[in-house]
PDB file of N, CA, C and O in Angstrom:
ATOM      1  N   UNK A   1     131.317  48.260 104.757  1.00  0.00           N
ATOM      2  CA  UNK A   1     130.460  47.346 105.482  1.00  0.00           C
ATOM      3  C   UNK A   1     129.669  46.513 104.472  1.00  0.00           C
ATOM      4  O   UNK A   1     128.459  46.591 104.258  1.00  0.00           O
ATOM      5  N   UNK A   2     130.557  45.703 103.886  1.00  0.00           N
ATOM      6  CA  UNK A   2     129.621  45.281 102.287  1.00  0.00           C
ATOM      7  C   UNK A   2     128.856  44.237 102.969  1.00  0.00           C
ATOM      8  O   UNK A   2     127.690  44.230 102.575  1.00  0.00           O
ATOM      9  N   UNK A   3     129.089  43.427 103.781  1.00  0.00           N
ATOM     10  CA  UNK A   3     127.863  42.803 104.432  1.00  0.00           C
ATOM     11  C   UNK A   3     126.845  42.825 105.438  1.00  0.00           C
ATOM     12  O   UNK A   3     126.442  41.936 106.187  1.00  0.00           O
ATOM     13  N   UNK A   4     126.533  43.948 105.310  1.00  0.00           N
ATOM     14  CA  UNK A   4     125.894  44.309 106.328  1.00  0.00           C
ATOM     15  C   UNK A   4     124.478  44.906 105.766  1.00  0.00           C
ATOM     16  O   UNK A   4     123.702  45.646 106.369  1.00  0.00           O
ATOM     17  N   UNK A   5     124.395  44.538 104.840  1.00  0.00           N
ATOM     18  CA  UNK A   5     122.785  44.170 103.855  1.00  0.00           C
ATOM     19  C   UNK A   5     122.073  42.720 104.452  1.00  0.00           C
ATOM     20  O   UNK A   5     120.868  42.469 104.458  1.00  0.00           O
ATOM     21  N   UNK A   6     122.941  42.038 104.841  1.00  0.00           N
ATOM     22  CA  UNK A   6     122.453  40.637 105.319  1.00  0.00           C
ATOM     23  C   UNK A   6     122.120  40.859 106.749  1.00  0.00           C
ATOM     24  O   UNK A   6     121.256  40.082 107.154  1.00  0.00           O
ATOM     25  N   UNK A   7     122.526  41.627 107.543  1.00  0.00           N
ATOM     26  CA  UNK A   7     121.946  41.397 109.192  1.00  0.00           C
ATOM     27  C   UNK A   7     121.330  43.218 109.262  1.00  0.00           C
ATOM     28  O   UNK A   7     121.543  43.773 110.340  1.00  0.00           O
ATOM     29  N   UNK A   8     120.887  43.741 108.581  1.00  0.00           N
ATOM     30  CA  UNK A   8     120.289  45.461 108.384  1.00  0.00           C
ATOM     31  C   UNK A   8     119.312  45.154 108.994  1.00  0.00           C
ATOM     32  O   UNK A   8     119.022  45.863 109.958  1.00  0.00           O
ATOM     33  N   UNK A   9     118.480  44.034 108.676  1.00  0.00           N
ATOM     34  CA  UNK A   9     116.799  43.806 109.444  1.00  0.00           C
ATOM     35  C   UNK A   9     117.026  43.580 111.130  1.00  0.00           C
ATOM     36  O   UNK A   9     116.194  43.712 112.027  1.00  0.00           O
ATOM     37  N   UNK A  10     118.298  43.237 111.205  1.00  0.00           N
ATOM     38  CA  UNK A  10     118.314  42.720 113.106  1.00  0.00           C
ATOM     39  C   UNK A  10     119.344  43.507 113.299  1.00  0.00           C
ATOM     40  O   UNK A  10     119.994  42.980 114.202  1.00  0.00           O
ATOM     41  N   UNK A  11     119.821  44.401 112.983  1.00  0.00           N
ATOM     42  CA  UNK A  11     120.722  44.878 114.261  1.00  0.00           C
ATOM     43  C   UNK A  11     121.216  46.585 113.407  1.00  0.00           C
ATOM     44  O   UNK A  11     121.012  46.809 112.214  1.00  0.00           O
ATOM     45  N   UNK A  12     121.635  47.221 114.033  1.00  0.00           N
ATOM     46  CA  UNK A  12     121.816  48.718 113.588  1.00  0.00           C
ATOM     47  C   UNK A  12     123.542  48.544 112.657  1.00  0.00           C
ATOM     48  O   UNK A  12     123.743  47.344 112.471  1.00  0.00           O
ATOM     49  N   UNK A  13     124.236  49.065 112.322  1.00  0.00           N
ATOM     50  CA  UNK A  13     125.479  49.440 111.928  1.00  0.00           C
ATOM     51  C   UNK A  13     126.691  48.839 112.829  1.00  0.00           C
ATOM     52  O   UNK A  13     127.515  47.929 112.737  1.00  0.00           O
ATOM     53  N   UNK A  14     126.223  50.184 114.049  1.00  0.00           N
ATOM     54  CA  UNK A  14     126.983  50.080 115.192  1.00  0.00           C
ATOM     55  C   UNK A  14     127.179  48.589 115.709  1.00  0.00           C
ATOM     56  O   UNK A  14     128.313  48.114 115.761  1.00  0.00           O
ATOM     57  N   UNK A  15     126.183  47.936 116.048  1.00  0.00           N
ATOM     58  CA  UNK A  15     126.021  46.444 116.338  1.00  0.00           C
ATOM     59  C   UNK A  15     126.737  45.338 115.400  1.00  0.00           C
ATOM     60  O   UNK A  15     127.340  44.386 115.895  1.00  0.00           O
ATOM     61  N   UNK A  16     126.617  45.548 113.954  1.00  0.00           N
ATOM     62  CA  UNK A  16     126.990  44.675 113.476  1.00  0.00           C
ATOM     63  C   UNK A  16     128.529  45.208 113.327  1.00  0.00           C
ATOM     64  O   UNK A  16     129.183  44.410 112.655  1.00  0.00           O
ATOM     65  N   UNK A  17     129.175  46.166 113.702  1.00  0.00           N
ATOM     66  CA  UNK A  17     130.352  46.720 113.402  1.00  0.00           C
ATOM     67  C   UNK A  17     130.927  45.659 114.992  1.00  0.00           C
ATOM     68  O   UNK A  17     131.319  44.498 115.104  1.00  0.00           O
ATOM     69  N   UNK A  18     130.787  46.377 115.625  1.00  0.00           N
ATOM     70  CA  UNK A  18     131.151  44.817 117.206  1.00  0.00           C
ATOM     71  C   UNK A  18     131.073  44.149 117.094  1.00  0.00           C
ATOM     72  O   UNK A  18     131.927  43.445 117.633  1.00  0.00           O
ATOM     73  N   UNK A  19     129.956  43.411 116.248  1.00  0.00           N
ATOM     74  CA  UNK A  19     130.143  42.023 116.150  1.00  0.00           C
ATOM     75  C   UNK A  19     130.933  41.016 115.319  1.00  0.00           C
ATOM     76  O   UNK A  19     131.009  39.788 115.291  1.00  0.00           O
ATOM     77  N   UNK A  20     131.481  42.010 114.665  1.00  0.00           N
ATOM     78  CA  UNK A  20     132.526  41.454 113.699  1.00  0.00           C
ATOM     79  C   UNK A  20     133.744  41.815 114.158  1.00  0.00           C
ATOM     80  O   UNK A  20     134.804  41.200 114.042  1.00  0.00           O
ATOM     81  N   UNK A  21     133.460  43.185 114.857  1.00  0.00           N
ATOM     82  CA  UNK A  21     135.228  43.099 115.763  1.00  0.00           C
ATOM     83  C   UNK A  21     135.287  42.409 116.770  1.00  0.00           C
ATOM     84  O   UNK A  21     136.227  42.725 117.499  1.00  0.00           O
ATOM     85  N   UNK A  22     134.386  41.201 117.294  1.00  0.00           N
ATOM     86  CA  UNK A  22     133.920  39.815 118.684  1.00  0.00           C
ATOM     87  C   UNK A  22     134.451  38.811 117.586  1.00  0.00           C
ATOM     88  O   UNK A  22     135.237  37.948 117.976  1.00  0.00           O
ATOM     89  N   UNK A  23     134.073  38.840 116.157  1.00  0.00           N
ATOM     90  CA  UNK A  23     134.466  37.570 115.348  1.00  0.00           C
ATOM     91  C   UNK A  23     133.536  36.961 115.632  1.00  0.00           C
ATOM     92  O   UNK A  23     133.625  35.733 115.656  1.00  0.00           O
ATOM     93  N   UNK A  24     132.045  37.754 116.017  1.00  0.00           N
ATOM     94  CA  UNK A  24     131.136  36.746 115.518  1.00  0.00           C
ATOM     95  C   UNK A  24     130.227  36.694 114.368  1.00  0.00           C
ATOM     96  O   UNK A  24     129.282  35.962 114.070  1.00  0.00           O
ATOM     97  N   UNK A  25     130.795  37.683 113.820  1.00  0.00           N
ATOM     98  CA  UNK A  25     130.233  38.203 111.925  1.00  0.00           C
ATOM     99  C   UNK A  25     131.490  38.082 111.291  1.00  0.00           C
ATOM    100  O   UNK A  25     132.572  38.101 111.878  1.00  0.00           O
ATOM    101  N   UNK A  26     131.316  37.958 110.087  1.00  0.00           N
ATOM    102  CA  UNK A  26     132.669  37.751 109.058  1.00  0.00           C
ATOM    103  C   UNK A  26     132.171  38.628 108.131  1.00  0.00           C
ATOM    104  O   UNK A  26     131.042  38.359 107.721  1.00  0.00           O
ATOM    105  N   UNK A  27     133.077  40.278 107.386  1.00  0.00           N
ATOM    106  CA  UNK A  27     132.375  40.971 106.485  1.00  0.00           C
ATOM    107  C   UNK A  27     133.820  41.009 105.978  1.00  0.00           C
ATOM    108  O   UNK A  27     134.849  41.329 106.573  1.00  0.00           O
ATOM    109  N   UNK A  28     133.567  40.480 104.360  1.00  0.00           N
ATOM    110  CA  UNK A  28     134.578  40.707 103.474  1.00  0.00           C
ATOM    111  C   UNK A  28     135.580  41.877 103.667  1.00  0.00           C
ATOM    112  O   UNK A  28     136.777  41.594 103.612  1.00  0.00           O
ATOM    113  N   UNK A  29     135.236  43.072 103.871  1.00  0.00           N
ATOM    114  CA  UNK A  29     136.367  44.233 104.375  1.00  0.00           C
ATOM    115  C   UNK A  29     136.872  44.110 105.486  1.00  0.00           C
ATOM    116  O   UNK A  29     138.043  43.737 105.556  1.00  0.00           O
ATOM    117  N   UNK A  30     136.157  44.377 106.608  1.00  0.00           N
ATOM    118  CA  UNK A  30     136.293  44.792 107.847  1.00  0.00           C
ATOM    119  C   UNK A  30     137.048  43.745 108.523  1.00  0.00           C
ATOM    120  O   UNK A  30     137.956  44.060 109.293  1.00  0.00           O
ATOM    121  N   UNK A  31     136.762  42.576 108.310  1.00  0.00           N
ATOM    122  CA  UNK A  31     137.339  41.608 109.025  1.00  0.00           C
ATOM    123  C   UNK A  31     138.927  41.299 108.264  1.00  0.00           C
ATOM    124  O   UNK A  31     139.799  40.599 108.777  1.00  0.00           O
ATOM    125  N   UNK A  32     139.036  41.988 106.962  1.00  0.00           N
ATOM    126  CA  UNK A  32     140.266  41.395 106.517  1.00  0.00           C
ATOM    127  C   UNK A  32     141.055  42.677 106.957  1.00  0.00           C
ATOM    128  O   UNK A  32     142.219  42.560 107.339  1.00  0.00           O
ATOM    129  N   UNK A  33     140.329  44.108 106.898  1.00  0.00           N
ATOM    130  CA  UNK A  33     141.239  45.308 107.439  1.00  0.00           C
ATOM    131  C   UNK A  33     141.946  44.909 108.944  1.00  0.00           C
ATOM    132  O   UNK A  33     143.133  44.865 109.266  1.00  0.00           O
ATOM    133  N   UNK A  34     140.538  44.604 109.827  1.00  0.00           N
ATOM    134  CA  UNK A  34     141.322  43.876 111.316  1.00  0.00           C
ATOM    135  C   UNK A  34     142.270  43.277 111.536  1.00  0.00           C
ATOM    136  O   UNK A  34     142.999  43.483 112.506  1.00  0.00           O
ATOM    137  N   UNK A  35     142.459  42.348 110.606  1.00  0.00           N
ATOM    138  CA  UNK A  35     143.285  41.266 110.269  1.00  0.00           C
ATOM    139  C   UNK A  35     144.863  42.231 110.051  1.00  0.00           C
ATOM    140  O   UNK A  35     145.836  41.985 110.764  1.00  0.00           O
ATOM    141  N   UNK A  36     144.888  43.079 109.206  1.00  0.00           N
ATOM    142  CA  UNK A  36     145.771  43.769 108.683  1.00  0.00           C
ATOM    143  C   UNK A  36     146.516  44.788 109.957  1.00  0.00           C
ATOM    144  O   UNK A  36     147.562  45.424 109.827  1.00  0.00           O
ATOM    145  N   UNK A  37     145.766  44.731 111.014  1.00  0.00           N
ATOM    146  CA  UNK A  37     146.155  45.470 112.013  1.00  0.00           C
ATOM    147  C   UNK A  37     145.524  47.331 112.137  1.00  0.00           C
ATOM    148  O   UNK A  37     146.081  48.317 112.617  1.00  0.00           O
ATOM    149  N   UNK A  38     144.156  47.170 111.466  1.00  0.00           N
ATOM    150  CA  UNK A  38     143.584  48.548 111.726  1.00  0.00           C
ATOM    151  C   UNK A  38     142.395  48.347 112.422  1.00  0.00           C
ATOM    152  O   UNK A  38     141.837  47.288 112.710  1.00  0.00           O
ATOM    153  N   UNK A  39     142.067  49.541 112.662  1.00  0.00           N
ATOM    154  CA  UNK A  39     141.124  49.773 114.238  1.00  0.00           C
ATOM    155  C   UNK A  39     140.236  50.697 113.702  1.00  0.00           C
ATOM    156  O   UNK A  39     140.514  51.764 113.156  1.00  0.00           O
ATOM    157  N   UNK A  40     138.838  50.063 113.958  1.00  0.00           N
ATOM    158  CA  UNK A  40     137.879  50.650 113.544  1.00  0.00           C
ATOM    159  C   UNK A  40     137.764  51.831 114.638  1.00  0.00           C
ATOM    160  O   UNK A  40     138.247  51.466 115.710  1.00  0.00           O
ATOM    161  N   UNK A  41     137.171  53.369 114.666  1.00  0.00           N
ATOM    162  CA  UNK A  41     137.151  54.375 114.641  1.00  0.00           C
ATOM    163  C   UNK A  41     135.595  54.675 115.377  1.00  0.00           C
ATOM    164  O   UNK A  41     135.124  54.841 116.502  1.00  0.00           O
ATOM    165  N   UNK A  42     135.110  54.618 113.820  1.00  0.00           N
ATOM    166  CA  UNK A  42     133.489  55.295 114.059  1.00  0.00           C
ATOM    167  C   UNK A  42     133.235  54.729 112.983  1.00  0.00           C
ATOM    168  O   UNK A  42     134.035  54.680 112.048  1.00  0.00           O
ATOM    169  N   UNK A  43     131.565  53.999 112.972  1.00  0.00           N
ATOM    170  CA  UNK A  43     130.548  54.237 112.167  1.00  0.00           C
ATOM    171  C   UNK A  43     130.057  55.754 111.297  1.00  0.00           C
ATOM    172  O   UNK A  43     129.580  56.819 111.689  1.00  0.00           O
ATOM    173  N   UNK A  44     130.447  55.221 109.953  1.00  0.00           N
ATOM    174  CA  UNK A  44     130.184  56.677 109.296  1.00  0.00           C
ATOM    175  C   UNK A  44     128.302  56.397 108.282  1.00  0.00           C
ATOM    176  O   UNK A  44     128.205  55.461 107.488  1.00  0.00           O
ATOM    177  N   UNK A  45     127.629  56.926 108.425  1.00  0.00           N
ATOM    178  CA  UNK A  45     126.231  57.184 107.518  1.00  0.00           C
ATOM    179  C   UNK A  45     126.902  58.068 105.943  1.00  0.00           C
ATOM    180  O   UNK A  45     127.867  58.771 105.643  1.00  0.00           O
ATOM    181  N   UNK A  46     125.874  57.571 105.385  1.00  0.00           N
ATOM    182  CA  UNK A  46     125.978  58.353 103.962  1.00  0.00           C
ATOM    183  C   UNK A  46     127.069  58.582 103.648  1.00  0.00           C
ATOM    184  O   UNK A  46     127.335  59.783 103.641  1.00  0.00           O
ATOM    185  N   UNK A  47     127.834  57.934 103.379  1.00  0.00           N
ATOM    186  CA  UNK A  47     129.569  57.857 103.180  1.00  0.00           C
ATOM    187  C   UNK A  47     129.267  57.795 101.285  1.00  0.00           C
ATOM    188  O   UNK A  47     129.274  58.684 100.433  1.00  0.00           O
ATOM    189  N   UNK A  48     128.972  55.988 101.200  1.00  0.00           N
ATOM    190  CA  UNK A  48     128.527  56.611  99.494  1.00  0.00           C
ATOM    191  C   UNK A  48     126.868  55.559  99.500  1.00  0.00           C
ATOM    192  O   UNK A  48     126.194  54.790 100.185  1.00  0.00           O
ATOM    193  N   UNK A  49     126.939  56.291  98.125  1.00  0.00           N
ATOM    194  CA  UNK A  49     125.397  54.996  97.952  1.00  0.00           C
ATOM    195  C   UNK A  49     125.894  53.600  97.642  1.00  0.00           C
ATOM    196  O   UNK A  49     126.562  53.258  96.666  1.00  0.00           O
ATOM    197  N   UNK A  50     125.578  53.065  98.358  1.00  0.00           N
ATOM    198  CA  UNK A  50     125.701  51.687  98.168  1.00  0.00           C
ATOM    199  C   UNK A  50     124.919  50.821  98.921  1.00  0.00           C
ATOM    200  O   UNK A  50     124.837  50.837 100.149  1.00  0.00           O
ATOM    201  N   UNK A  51     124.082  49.718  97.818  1.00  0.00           N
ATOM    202  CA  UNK A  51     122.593  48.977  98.478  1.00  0.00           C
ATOM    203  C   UNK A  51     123.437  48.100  99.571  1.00  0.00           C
ATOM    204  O   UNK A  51     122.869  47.787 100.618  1.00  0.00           O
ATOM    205  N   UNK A  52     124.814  47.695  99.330  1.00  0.00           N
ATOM    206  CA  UNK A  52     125.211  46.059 100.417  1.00  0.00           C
ATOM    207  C   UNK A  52     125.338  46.646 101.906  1.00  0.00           C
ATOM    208  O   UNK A  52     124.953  46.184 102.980  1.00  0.00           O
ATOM    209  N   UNK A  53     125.995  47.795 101.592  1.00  0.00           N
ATOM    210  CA  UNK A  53     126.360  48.412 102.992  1.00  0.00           C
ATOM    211  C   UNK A  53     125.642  49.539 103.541  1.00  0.00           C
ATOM    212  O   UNK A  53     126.134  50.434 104.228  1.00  0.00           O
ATOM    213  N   UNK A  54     124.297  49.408 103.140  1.00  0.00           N
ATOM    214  CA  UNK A  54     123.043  50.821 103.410  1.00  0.00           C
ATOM    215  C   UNK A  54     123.783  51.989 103.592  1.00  0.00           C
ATOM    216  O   UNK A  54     123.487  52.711 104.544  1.00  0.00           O
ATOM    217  N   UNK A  55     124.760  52.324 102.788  1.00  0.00           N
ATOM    218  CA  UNK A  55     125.254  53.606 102.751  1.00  0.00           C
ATOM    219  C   UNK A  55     126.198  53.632 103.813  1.00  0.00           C
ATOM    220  O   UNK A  55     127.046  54.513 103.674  1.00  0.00           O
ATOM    221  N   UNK A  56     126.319  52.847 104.953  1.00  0.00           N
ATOM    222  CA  UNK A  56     127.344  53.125 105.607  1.00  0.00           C
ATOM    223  C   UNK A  56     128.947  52.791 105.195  1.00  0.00           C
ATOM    224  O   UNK A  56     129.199  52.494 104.027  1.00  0.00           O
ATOM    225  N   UNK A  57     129.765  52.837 105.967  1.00  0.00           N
ATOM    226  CA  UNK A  57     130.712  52.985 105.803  1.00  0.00           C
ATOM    227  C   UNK A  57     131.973  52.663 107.470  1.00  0.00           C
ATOM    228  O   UNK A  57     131.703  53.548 108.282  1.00  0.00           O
ATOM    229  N   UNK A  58     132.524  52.204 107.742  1.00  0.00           N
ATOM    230  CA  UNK A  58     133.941  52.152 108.847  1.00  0.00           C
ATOM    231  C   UNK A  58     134.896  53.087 108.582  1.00  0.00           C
ATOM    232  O   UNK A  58     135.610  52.896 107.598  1.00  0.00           O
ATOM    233  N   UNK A  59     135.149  54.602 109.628  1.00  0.00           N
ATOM    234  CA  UNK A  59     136.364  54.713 109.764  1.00  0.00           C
ATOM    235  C   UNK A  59     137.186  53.841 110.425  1.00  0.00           C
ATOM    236  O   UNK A  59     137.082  53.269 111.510  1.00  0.00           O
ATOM    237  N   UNK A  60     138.516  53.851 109.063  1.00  0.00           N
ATOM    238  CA  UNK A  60     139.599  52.943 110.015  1.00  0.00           C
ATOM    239  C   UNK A  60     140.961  53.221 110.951  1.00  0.00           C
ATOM    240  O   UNK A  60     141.074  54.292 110.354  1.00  0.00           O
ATOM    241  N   UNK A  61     141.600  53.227 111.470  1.00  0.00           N
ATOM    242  CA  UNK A  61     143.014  53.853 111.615  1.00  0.00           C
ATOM    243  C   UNK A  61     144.234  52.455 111.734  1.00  0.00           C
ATOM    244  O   UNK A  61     144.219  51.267 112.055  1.00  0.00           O
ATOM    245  N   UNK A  62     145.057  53.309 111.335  1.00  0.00           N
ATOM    246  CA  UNK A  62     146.127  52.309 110.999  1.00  0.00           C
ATOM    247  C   UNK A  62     147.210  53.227 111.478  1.00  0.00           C
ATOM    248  O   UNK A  62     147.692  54.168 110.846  1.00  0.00           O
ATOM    249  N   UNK A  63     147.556  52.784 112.800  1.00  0.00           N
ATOM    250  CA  UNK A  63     148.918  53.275 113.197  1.00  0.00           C
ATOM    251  C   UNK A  63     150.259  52.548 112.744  1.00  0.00           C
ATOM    252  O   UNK A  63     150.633  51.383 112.872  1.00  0.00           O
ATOM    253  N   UNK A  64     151.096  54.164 111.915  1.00  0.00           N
ATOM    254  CA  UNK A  64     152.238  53.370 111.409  1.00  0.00           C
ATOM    255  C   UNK A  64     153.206  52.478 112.262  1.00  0.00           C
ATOM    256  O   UNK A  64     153.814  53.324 112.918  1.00  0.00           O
ATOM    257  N   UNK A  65     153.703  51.230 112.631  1.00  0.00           N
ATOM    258  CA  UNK A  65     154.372  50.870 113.321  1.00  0.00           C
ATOM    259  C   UNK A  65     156.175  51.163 113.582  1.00  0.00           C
ATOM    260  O   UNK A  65     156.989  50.775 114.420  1.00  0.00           O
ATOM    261  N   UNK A  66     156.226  51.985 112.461  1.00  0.00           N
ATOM    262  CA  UNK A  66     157.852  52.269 112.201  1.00  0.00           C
ATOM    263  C   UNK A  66     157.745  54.485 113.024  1.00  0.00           C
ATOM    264  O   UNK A  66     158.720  55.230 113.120  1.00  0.00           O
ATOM    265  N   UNK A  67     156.826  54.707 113.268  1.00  0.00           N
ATOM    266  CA  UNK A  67     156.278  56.241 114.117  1.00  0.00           C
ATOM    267  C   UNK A  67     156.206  55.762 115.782  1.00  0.00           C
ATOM    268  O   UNK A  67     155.291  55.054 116.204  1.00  0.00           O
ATOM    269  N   UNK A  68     157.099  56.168 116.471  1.00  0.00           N
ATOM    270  CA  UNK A  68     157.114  56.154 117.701  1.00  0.00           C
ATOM    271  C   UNK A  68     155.524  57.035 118.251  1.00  0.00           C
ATOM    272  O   UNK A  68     155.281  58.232 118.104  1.00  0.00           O
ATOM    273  N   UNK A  69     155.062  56.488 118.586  1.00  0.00           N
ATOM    274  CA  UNK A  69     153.689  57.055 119.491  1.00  0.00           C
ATOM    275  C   UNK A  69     154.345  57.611 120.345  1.00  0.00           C
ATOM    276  O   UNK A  69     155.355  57.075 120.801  1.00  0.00           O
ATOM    277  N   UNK A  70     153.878  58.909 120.786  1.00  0.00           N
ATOM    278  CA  UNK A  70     154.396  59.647 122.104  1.00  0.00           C
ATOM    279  C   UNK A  70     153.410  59.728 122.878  1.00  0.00           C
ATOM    280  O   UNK A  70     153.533  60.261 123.981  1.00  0.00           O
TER     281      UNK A  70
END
């Protein structure tokens, strides 16, 4: 969530994590993982230290497309 140092004062994690999967935030990772065809999960806390992304973090999932889903 490396940009999410820029909207931390107005909105929680969770919030700015939707709002970039609406496409109405643009965050260097998240929006290019989307792009790639993965699906954010859960909001993770204390994942690592890091000041851009207040420690949070996106689980992602990426279903293989060549694995039949049952």
């Amino acid at each position: 969530m490396s940009g999410y140092h820029t909207k931390a004062d107005k909105m929680t994690p969770q919030q700015y994590l939707e709002a970039v999967v609406r496409g109405e935030l643009n965050d260097p990772v998240i929006s290019f993982l989307l792009r790639c065809g993965r699906t954010p999960v859960k909001v993770v806390p204390n994942y690592i230290e890091d000041e851009e992304s207040r420690n949070y973090t996106v689980l992602m999932e990426w279903k293989n497309p060549f694995i039949q889903q049952g």
